[in-house]
N, C-alpha and C positions, 0 to 999 in steps of 0.2 A: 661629936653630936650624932645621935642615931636617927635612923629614918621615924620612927619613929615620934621624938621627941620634935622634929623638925617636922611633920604633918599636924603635931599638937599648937606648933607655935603658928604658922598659917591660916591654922582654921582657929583659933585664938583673933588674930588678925583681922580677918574676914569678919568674925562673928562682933567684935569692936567697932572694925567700919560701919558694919550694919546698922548698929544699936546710934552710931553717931548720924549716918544720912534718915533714920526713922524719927531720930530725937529732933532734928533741924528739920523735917520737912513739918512735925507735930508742931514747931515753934512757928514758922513759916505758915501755916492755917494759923493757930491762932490769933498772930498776927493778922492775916486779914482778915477774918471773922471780926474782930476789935476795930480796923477801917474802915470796915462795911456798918457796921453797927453807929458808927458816929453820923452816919448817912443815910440811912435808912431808918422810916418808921414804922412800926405797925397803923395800918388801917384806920385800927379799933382805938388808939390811942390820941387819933388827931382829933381835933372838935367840930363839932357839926359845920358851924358857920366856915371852915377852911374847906372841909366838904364840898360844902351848897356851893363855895365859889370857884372848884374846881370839875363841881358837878354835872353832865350832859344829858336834856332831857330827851327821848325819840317826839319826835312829832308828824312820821309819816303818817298817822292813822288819827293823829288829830283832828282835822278837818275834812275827815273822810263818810260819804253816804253809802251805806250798802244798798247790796238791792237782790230781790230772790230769783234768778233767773234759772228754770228748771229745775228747782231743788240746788243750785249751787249761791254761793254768795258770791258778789261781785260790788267790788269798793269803786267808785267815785271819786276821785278828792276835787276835781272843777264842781264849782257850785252852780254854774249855767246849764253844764251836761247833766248833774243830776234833777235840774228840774226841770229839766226837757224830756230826762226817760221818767219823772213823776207824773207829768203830763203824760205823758205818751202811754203810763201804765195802764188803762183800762181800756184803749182802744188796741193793745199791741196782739198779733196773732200768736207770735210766740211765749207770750204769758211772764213778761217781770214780774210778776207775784208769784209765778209758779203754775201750776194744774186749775186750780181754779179760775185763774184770768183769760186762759186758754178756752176751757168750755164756755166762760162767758162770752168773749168774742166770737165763737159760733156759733151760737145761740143769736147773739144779735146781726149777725153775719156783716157785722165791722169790723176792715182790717185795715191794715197802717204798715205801710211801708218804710220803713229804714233805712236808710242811705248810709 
């Protein structure tokens, strides 16, 4: 046997291995791809009502009052607090409404302390 013919029969070899650990890893995904699939669903596919019962709604901002202090908004969600500064809005120096509550207040030279 010459050198040769025995580098052809190696990389013969080699190039078989390959084709067989490519072949089995190819069957090896398929395979899971097909167990995953038996367990998994699309989204789009499930119906509203399984949905809605696994559905979460936000409700931070639900029961929330804003309010315009200096041109910024400013959220509330206690309902006591916010009608204590709705109260407090047209006598307050620093102006919850903004610019305009401010020169009112000076004008009428009514101011309100804040604690």
């Amino acid at each position: 046997m010459e050198i040769w013919d025995y580098e052809k029969k190696v990389q013969h070899k080699f190039e078989s291995y390959c084709k067989k650990v490519v072949k089995r890893k190819l069957f090896d995904i398929y395979r899971q791809v097909k167990r995953r699939s038996k367990h998994e669903v699309v989204f789009s596919d499930v119906p509203e009502q399984e949905l809605l019962k696994i559905a979460v709604t936000d409700e931070y901002l639900k029961n929330e009052h804003t309010f315009n202090v200096l041109g910024e908004f400013v959220g509330v969600s206690d309902a006591d607090v916010a009608e204590a500064l709705h109260t407090l809005a047209p006598v307050c120096p620093y102006g919850l409404a903004g610019q305009k509550n401010r020169q009112k207040t000076k004008e009428t030279k009514t101011y309100a302390k804040i604690l």
